[in-house]
ZAMARGU-4260 file (C-alpha; in steps of 0.2 Angstrom, whole numbers, plus 5000, padded with zeros to 4 digits):
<rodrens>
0) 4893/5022/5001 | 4887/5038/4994 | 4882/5034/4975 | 4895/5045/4968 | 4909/5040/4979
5) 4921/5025/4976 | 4938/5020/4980 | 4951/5033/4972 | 4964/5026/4960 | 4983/5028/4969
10) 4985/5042/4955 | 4973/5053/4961 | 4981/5070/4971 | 4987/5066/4987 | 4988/5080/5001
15) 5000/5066/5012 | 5006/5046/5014 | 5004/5038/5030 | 5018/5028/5038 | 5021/5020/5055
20) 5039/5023/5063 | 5048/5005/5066 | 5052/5004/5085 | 5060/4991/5093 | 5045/4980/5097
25) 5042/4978/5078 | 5044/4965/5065 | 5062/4975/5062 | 5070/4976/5079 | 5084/4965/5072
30) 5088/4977/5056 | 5078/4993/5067 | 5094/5006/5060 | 5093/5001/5040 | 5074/5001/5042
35) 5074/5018/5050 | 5087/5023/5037 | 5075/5017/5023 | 5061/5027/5029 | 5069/5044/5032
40) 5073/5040/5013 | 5056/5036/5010 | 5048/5052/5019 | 5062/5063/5009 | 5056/5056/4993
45) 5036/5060/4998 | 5041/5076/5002 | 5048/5079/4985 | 5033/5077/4977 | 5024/5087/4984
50) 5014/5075/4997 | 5015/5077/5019 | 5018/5062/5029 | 5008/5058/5044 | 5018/5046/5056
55) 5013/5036/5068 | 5026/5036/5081 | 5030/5029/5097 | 5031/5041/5110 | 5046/5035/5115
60) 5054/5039/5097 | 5047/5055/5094 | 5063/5064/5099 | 5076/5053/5087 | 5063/5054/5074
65) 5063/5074/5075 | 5083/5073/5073 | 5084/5061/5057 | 5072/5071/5051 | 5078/5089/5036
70) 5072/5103/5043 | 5061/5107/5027 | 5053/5090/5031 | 5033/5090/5031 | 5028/5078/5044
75) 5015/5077/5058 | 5020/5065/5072 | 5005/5054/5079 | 5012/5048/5095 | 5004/5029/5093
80) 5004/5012/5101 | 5003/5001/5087 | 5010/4982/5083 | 5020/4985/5066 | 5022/4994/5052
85) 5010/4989/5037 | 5002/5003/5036 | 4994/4999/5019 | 4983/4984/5027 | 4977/4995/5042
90) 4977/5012/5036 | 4958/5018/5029 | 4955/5018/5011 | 4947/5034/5005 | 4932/5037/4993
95) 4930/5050/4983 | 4920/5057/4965 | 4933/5054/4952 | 4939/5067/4942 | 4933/5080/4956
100) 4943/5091/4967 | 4931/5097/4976 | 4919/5084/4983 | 4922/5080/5002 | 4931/5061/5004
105) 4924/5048/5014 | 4938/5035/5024 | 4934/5019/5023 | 4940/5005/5036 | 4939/4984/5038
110) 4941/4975/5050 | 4962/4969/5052 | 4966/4952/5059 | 4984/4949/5055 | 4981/4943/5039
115) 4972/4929/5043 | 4978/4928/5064 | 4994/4926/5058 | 5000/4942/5071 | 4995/4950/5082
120) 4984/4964/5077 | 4976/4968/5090 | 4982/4989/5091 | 4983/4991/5072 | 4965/4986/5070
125) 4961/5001/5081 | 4974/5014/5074 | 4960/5021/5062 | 4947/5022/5076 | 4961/5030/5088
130) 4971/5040/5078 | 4968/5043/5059 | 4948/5047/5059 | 4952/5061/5072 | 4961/5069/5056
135) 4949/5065/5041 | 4934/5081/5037 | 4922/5066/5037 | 4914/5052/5047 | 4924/5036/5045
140) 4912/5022/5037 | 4916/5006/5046 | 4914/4988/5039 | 4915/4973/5052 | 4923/4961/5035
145) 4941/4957/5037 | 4949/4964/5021 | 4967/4972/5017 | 4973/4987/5008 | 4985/4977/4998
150) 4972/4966/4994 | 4964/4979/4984 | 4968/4987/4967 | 4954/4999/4958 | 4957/5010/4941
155) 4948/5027/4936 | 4932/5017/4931 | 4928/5008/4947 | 4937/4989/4942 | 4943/4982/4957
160) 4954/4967/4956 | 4959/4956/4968 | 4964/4938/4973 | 4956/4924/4977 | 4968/4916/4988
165) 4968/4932/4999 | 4950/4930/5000 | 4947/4913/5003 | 4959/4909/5018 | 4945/4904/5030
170) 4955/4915/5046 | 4949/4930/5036 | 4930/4929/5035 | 4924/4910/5036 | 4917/4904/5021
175) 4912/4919/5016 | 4909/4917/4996 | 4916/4929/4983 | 4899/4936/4979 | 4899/4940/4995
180) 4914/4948/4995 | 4911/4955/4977 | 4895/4964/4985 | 4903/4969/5001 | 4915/4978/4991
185) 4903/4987/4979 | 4892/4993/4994 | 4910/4998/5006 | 4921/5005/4992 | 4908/5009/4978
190) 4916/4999/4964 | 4904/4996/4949 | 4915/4978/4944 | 4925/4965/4953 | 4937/4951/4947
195) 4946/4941/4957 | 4961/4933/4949 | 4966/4915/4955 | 4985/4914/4948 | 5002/4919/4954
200) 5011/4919/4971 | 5026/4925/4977 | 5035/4912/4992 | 5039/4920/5009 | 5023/4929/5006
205) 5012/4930/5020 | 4997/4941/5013 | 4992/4925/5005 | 4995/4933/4989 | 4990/4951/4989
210) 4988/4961/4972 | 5001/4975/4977 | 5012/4963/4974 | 5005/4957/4957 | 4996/4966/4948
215) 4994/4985/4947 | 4984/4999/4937 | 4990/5013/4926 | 4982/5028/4921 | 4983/5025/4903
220) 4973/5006/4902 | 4990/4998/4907 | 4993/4982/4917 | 5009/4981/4927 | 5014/4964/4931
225) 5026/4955/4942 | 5030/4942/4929 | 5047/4932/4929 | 5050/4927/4911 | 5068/4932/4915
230) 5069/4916/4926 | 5059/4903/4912 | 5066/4889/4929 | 5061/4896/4940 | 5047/4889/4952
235) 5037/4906/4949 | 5038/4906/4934 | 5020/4894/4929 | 5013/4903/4942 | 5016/4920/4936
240) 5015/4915/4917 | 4998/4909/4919 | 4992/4925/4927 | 4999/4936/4913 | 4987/4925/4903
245) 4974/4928/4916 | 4976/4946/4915 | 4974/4945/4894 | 4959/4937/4895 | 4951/4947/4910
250) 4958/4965/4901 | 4961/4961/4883 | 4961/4980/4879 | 4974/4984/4891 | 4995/4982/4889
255) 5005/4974/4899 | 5021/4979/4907 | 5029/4964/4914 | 5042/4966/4926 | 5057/4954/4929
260) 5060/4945/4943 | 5073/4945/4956 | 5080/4931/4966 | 5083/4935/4985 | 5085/4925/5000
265) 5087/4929/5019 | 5100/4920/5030 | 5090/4907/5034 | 5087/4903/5013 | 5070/4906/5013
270) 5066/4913/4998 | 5061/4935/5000 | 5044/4940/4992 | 5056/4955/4980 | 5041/4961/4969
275) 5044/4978/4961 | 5024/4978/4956 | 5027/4986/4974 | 5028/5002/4971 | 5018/5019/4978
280) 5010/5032/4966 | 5014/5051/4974 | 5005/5060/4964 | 5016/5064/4950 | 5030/5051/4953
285) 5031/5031/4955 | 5042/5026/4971 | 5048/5010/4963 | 5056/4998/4976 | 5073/4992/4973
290) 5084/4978/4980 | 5100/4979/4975 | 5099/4965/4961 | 5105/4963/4941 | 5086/4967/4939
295) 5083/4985/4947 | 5086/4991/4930 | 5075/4983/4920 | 5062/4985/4933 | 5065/5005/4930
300) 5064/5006/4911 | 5048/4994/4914 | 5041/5007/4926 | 5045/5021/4916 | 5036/5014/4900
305) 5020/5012/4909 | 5021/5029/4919 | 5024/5038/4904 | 5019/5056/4911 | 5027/5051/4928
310) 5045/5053/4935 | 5051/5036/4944 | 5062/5036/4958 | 5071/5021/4962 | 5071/5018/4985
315) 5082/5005/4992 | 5069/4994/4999 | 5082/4978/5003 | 5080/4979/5020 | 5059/4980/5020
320) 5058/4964/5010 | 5068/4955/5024 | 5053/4956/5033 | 5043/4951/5017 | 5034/4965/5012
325) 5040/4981/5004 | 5036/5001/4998 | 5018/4999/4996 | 5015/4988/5012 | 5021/5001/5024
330) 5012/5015/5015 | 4994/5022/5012 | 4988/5038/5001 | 4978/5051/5007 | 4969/5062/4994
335) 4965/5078/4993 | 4949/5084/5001 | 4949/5068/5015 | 4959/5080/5030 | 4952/5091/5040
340) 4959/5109/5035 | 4971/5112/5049 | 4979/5096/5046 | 4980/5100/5030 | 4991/5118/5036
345) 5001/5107/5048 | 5009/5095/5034 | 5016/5110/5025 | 5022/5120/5043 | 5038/5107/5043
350) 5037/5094/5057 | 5024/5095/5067 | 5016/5083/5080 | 4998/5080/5083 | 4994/5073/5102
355) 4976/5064/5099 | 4966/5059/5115 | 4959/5044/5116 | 4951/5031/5128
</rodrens>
């Protein structure tokens, strides 16, 4: 990576969110109306601050898409194969200067294996390759390391944070160390530091505890946490106590915002990863994920104290954590200065669709 270039904070400007469309040989075919709902709300909310959407769509779904869509809607429909919808773990990651609006940015892609061969991965793992870098003003730089996007969390000053048990599950990379890791990450994303907390987990999780749903950056030397010391019995609770603790001892000079807990179970009564650390920065707002639960407004006044200079808007996401992810797992930030310029001019022409050849 270019020695002025490295992963961009999620507050940085963004010219669009990438999503993938649910179809019906997704993870959601059994809930494939409430998610679709939940993503018209989510494209309408992007929209409003002032962000396009590119979606990957199956061709097959282009037309419905086109009529839940408002007719003000900035989108550009990809017609995609693709396994699911977890855009955040697929999708590139984009380098940039900081503080510059005027620097060309470089996409960034790893390797995606299902999160450790849980799934099949097989088209995500092509979709930047087939679809997205066709977009991008730049070359895509390409590692052969399996690594996640919601395994990754940066600040303005290059500190990247991440998890050691996301790290170390052997389907990833082997025994790949975490100096490894630690240097692949400088050289890939540009980051100056690396930590790697080893606390906290939410059950049902199976990112094998990523940081989206932990621990997340503000722009103000803030920590937001998923903490649950509204639940002192709950089993999360050492878990999660002990990485507040973590967190103080790693970034004393910064405070914490520690959000509450929820309790949620599917039909089956395993318990739902609910994190409201979940949550996508768009530009100027916080989407803040919601469930339905006594804590939602907690979560919200927690939110808004640590994005002081932000509006948060609250989205249903009750239906995305039934299969165990949520807002920021199905979403990934493009920022300005990473689309070629006609892309650009398409995202603000209403819906639009964007037919990329490929082999």
């Amino acid at each position: 990576m270019h020695a002025t270039r490295a992963l961009l904070p999620e507050w940085t400007s963004l010219d669009a969110i990438m999503l993938a469309w649910p179809h019906i040989e997704t993870d959601w075919s059994p809930w494939l109306e409430a998610a679709r709902n939940t993503y018209v709300n989510v494209i309408a909310a992007i929209n409003r601050y002032h962000a396009g959407v590119i979606l990957l769509c199956a061709p097959q779904d282009i037309q419905d898409v086109k009529s839940r869509l408002a007719d003000n809607a900035r989108v550009l429909i990809v017609p995609a194969s693709y396994n699911d919808t977890w855009v955040r773990d697929y999708g590139f990651l984009t380098c940039g200067a900081p503080n510059s609006d005027d620097t060309e940015c470089v996409p960034v892609e790893f390797r995606f294996n299902g999160w450790g061969e849980k799934f099949d991965a097989t088209q995500d793992n092509m979709a930047n390759q087939r679809y997205f870098s066709q977009l991008c003003q730049a070359p895509m730089h390409s590692s052969p390391v399996v690594m996640e996007g919601g395994a990754l969390e940066i600040d303005e000053n290059g500190h990247l944070i991440t998890t050691s048990q996301c790290l170390l599950n052997p389907k990833r990379n082997g025994a790949m160390s975490l100096e490894r890791y630690a240097a692949t990450l400088r050289e890939m994303l540009g980051c100056k530091q690396v930590t790697v907390l080893t606390n906290g987990h939410l059950e049902g999780d199976d990112t094998d505890g990523h940081i989206d749903t932990l621990v997340r950056f503000t722009p103000n030397r803030g920590l937001v946490i998923q903490a649950a010391d509204n639940r002192p019995d709950d089993s999360h609770h050492p878990g999660l106590t002990a990485l507040c603790e973590e967190c103080s001892a790693h970034f004393p000079e910064h405070q914490q915002f520690r959000l509450p807990l929820p309790q949620m179970y599917n039909e089956e009564g395993e318990r739902l990863p609910a994190s409201y650390a979940n949550f996508l920065i768009c530009n100027r707002a916080v989407l803040l994920p919601v469930y339905g639960q006594p804590e939602d407004s907690l979560a919200i006044d927690v939110i808004q104290r640590a994005f002081p200079d932000h509006i948060v808007e609250p989205i249903d996401c009750s239906v995305l954590v039934r299969q165990f992810g949520s807002l920021h797992c199905i979403s990934m930030q493009v920022p300005v200065n990473t689309l070629k310029p006609e892309i650009v001019s398409a995202l603000q022409q209403g819906v639009t669709f964007y037919d990329i050849q490929h082999d």
